[in-house]
N, C-alpha and C positions, 0 to 999 in steps of 0.2 A: 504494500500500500504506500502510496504517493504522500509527503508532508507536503503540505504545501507551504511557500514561499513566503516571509514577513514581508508586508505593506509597510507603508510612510504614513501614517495619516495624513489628512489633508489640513488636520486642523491645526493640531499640536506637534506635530513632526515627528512622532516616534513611533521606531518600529512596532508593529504585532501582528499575529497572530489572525485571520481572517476567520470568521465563521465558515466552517467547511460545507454548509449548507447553503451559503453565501457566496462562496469564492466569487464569482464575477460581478456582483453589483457592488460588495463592501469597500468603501473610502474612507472610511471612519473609523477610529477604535473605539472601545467600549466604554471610556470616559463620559460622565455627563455633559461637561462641556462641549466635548466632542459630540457628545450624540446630539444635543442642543442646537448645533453647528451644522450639522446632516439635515435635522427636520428641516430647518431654515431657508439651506440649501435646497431639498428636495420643494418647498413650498415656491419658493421664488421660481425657480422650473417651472414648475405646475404651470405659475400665473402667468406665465409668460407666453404659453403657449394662447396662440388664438382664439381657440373654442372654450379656454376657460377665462376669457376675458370679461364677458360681462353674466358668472354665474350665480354672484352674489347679487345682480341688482334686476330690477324690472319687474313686471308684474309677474308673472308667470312662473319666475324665480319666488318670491311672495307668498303666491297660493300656495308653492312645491312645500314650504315651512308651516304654512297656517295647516295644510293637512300633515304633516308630519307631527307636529304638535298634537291637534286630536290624536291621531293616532297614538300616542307618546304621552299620555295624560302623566303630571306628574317626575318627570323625566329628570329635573334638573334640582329636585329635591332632595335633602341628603335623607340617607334612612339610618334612623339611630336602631333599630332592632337586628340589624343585619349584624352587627359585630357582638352581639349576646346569643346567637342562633347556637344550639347545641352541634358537635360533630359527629351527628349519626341521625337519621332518619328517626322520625316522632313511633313511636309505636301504635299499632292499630287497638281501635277499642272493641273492636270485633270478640266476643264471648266464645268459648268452642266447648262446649255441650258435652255432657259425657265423657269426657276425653280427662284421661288421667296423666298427670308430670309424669315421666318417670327420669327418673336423675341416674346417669351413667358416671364412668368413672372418670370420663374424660371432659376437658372445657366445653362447656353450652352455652349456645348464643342467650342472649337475653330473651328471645321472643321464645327460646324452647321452655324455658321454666318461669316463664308468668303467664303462658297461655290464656289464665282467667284473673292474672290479678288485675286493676285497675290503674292509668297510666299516673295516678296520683299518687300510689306508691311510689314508682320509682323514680320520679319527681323530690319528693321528699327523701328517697335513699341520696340521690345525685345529690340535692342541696344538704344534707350530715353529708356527705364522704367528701363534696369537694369533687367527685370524679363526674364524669360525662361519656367515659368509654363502656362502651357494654360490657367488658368481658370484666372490669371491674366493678359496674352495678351487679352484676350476673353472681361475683362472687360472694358480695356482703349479702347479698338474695338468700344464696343459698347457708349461708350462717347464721341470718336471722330466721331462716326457714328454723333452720338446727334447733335454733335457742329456742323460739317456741315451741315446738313441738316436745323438747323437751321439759317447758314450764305448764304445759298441756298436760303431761304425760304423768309431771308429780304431783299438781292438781287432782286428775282423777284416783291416783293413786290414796293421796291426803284426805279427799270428801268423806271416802265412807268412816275415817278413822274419825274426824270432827263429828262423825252423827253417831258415831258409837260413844267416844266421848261427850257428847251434849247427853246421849241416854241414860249413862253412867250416872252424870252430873245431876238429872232431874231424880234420878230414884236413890240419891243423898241426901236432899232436900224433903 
């Protein structure tokens, strides 16, 4: 395979390195200045040429932006929700009937083991852990799964002892 050649910029005068996907149109290094220097370049071109001489003005030019706009409702707004978006798709609220977890030995995606829980849960696991990744909601899931069912487990175990002891206690009295 062929290296190719260091350029001069055009801007700054120093050799580099060409985008090899680039090779024949690049004149510019990857400096912002430079690349500053490109756009600028490439614009002044542009306008120069004849048929883009009067593309910014007249009516027709006009109408091309008033309908681009509709189209575009909104366009030039900033959106404050887009940089709080979580990194992974919302989960569906879709219920699945009948259908039993069953937990294997190996990592499960978040949607295998909350099939029926409600997306508020794991909303409130995300906000305590701090995490956003499935596979780390997925795993405190399955250890709070643990802990309850084992506070479940000594619950039922405890009950009958509490009514045996309250029976105790009345035929004391």
């Amino acid at each position: 395979m062929k290296r190719s050649a260091k350029r001069k910029c055009l801007h700054c005068a120093v050799f580099y390195l060409p985008d090899r996907r680039n090779l024949h149109q690049q004149r510019y290094c990857s400096k912002a200045a430079c690349r500053k220097q490109s756009k600028a370049e490439s614009q002044r071109r542009w306008l120069e040429k004849p048929e883009n001489e009067n593309h910014f003005r007249g009516p027709e030019n006009s109408q091309r932006v008033t309908e681009w706009r509709i189209r575009n409702p909104g366009y030039w707004r900033k959106r404050k929700l887009a940089a709080k978006r979580p990194l992974q798709d919302l989960c569906s609220s879709q219920v699945a009937h009948n259908q039993k977890v069953i937990e294997k030995a190996s990592r499960h995606a978040l949607q295998d083991l909350l099939l029926t829980e409600a997306a508020v849960i794991v909303g409130l696991i995300s906000t305590m852990t701090g995490d956003a990744l499935q596979d780390d909601i997925a795993t405190t899931v399955r250890a709070l799964r643990r802990r309850g069912q084992d506070i479940l487990n000594r619950n039922a175990t405890l009950q009958p002892q509490k009514a045996q002891n309250r029976g105790q206690d009345a035929l004391a009295t």
